[in-house]
C-alpha positions in Angstrom: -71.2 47.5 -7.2 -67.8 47.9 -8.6 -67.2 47.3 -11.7 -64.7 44.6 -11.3 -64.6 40.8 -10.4 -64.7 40.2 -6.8 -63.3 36.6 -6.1 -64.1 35.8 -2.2 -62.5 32.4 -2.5 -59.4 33.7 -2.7 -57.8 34.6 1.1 -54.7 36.7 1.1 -53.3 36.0 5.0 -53.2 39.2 6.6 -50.8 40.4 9.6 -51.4 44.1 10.7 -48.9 46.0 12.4 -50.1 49.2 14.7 -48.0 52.1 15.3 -49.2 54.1 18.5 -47.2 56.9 17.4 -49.1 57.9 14.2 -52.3 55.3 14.9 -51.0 53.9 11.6 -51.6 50.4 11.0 -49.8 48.8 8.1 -50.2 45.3 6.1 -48.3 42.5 5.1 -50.2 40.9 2.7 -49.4 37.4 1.6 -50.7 34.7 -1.1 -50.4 31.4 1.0 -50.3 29.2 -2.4 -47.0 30.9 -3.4 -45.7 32.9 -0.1 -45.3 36.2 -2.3 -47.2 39.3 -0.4 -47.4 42.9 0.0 -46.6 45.8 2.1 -49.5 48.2 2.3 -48.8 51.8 4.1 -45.8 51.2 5.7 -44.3 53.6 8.5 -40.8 55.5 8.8 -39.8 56.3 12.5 -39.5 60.0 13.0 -38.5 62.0 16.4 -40.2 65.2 14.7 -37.8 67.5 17.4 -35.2 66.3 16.8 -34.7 65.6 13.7 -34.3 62.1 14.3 -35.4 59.1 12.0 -35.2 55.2 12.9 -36.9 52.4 11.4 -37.8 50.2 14.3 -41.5 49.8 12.9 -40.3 48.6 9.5 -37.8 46.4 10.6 -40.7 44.1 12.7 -42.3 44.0 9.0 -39.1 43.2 7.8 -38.2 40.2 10.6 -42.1 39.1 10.3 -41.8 38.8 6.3 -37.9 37.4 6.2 -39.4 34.4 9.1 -42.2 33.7 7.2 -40.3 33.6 4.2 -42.7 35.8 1.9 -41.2 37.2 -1.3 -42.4 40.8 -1.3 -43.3 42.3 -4.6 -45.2 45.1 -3.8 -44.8 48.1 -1.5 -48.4 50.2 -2.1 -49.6 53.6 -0.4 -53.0 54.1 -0.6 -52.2 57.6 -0.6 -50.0 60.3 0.1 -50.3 59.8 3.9 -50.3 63.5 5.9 -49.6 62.0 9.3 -47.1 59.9 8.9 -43.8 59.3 6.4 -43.7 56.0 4.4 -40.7 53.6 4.9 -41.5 52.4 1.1 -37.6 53.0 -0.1 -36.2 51.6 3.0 -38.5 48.3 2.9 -37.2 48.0 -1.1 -33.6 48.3 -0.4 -33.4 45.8 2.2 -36.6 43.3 0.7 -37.2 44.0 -2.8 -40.2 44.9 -4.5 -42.1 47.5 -6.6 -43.3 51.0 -5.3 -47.3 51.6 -6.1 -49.7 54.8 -5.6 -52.5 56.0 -7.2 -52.1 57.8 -10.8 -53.3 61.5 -9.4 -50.4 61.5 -7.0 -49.5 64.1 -10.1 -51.8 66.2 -8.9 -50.5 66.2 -5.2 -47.1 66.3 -6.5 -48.2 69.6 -9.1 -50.2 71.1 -5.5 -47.5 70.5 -3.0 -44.2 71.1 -5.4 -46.0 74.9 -5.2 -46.6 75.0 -1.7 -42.6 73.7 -0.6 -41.0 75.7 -3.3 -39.4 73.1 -5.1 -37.1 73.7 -7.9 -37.4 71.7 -11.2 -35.1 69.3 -9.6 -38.0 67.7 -8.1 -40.5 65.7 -10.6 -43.8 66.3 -10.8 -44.6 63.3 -13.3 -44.8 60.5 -11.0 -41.4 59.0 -11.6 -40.3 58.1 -8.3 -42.6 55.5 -8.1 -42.6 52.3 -9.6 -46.0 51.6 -10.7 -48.9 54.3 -11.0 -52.2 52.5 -10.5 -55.3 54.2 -12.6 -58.3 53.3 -11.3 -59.4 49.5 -12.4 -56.1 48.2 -12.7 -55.2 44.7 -11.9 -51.5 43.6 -10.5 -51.0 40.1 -8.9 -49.5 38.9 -5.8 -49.0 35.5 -5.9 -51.9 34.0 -7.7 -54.1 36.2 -5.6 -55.3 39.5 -8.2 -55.7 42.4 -6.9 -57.9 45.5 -8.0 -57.2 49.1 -7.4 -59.6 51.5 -6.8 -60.0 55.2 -7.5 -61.6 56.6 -3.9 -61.0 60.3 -3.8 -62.5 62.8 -1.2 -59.8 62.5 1.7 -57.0 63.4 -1.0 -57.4 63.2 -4.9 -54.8 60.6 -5.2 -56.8 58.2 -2.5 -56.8 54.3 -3.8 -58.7 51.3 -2.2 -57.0 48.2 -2.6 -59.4 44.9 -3.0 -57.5 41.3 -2.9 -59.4 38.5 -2.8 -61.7 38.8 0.1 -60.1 41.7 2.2 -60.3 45.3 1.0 -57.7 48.3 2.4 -59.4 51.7 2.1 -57.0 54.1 3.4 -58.0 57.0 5.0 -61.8 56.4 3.2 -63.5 54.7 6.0 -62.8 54.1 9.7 -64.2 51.6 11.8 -67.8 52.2 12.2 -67.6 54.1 15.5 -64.8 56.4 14.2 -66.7 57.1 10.9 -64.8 58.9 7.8 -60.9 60.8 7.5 -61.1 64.4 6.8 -61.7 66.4 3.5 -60.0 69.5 4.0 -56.5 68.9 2.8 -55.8 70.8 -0.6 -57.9 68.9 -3.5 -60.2 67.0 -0.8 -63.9 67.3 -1.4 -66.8 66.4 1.1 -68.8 65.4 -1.9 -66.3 62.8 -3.6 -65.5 61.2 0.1 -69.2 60.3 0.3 -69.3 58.7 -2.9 -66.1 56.7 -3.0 -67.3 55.5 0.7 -70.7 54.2 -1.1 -68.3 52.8 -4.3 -66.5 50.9 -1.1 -69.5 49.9 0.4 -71.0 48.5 -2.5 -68.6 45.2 -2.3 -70.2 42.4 -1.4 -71.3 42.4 2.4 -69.1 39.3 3.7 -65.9 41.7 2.0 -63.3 42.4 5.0 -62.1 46.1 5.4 -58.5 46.8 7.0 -58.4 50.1 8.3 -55.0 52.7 7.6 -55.7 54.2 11.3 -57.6 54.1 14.0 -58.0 56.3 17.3 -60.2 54.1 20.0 -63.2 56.4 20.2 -64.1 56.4 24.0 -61.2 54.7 25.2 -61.9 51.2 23.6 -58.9 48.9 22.3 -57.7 49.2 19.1 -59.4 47.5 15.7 -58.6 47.6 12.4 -60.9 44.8 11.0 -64.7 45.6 9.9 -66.8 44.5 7.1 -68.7 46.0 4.3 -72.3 44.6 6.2 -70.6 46.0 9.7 -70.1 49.3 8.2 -73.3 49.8 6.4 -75.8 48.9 9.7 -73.2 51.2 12.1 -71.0 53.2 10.5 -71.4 56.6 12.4 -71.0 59.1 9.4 -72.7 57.3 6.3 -74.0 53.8 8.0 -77.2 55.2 9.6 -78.9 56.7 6.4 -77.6 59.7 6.0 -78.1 61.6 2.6 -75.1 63.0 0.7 -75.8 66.7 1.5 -76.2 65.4 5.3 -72.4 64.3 5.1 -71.6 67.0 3.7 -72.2 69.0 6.2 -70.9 66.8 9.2 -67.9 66.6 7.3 -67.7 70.0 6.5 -68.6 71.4 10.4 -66.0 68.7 11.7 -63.2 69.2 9.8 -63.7 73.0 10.8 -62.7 71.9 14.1 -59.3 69.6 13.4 -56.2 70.8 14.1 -53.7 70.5 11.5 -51.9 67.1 11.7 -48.2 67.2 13.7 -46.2 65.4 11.1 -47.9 66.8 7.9 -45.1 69.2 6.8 -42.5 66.4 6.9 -44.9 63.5 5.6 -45.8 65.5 2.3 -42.4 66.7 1.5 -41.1 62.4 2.1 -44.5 60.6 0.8 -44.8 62.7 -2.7 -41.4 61.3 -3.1 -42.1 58.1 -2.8 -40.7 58.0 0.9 -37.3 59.5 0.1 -36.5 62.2 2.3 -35.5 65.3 0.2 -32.2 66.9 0.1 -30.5 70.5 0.2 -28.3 71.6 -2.8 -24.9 70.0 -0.7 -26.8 66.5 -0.6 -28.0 66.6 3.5 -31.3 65.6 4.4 -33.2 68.3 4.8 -37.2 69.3 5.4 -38.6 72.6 4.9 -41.5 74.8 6.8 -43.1 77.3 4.7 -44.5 79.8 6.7 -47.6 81.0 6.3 -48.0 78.5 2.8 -50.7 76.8 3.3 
């Protein structure tokens, strides 16, 4: 089990928000004793053709938490997300609240700075976030703790979130008939994915898990909601007694097969900084391809 204190009394309330575009679903996450709550892996609007961003998806968040009238104190990516771009600054301006990732987003940021060419203008230390969660840390919303998580595999910098008695794992788990995320993106590793799913899995059984995406395998309706037990009897990639070296090699063969994800040039260059979209040398927004690059 983790090596943390799991309190199951304590019941953030929980509102998810899907976005068919990217089969993103992001969090509000609120403390119903104080009203304070958290934003977990928001999305930016993007017309990838032209060039075109809006921020119709955050703005429901926005009207959802200003109605219920939360307090938001956090803004948390559970990682640097490849298939969609984070709406993290735009949420802050307009709500408040601090910016949170995992503490090897250095290592992303170190990888991808390489990969986009990016001059020493662009800060490879972390800085453009607001809090930089090592794995164990505590933070509080409300009076509701929560516990961050160091779950590499799908990226290095990959953190679940526990709060009270609902977990977020990010791109870690899926529902059980969707399985696990890829481990193929630049520092990802089969091996680690496996483990940080057992380190999720290990939570008590009754634990809720709130997936980042999900696809409807065979055409059923969209979920989000599982549960450590749920996962463990049915889970498709690690629920049904497969060994480590056995996931390995599923994971391995199907990520072989993937095709590289539409938005991932444009969500790396905006989500290692924290959601701000970079700029040329006269100020304008500007995203780059590299050809060939990775």
């Amino acid at each position: 089990m983790p090596d943390i204190e799991v309190n199951l009394e304590a019941k953030p309330e929980v509102t998810a928000f899907f976005d068919p575009a990217t089969h993103t679903i992001s969090y509000v996450v609120a403390d119903p004793a104080t009203r304070v709550c958290a934003v977990i892996d928001s999305v930016l609007d993007l017309d990838y053709a032209a060039g075109r961003i809006t921020h119709g998806h955050a703005d429901m968040m926005i009207a959802f938490i200003e109605k219920a009238g939360l307090t938001l104190d956090w803004i948390i990516e559970t990682h640097v997300h490849a298939d969609h771009l984070s709406a993290a600054p735009y949420l802050q301006q307009r709500l408040g609240g601090r910016i949170g990732i995992g503490a090897e987003i250095l290592t992303v940021q170190e990888t991808f700075g390489k990969v986009f060419n990016e001059g020493t203008e662009f800060q490879r230390d972390g800085s453009q976030f607001d809090r930089l969660f090592q794995d164990g840390d505590t933070y509080q919303i409300g009076e509701i703790t929560g516990h961050a998580l160091s779950t590499p595999g799908h990226t290095p910098a990959c953190m679940t979130h526990v709060i009270g008695n609902a977990t977020f794992v990010g791109d870690t788990l899926f529902m059980p008939d969707g399985g696990s995320a890829r481990a193929d993106f630049p520092g990802g590793d089969a091996g680690q994915l496996y483990d940080s799913i057992w380190r999720v899995l290990s939570l008590p059984e009754e634990m809720r898990l709130f997936m980042c995406h999900d696809y409807g395998p065979e055409g059923r309706e969209i979920r989000w909601e599982t549960t450590v037990a749920e996962e463990k009897r049915r889970n498709i990639h690690v629920g049904l007694g497969q060994s480590r070296d056995e996931f390995v090699a599923l994971r391995t063969a199907r990520d072989a097969t993937l095709a590289v994800p539409t938005l991932l040039l444009p969500s790396l260059q905006v989500n290692m900084r924290a959601g701000e979209i970079p700029r040329d040398p006269s100020g304008r927004p500007m995203l780059k391809v590299p050809v060939s690059g990775l």
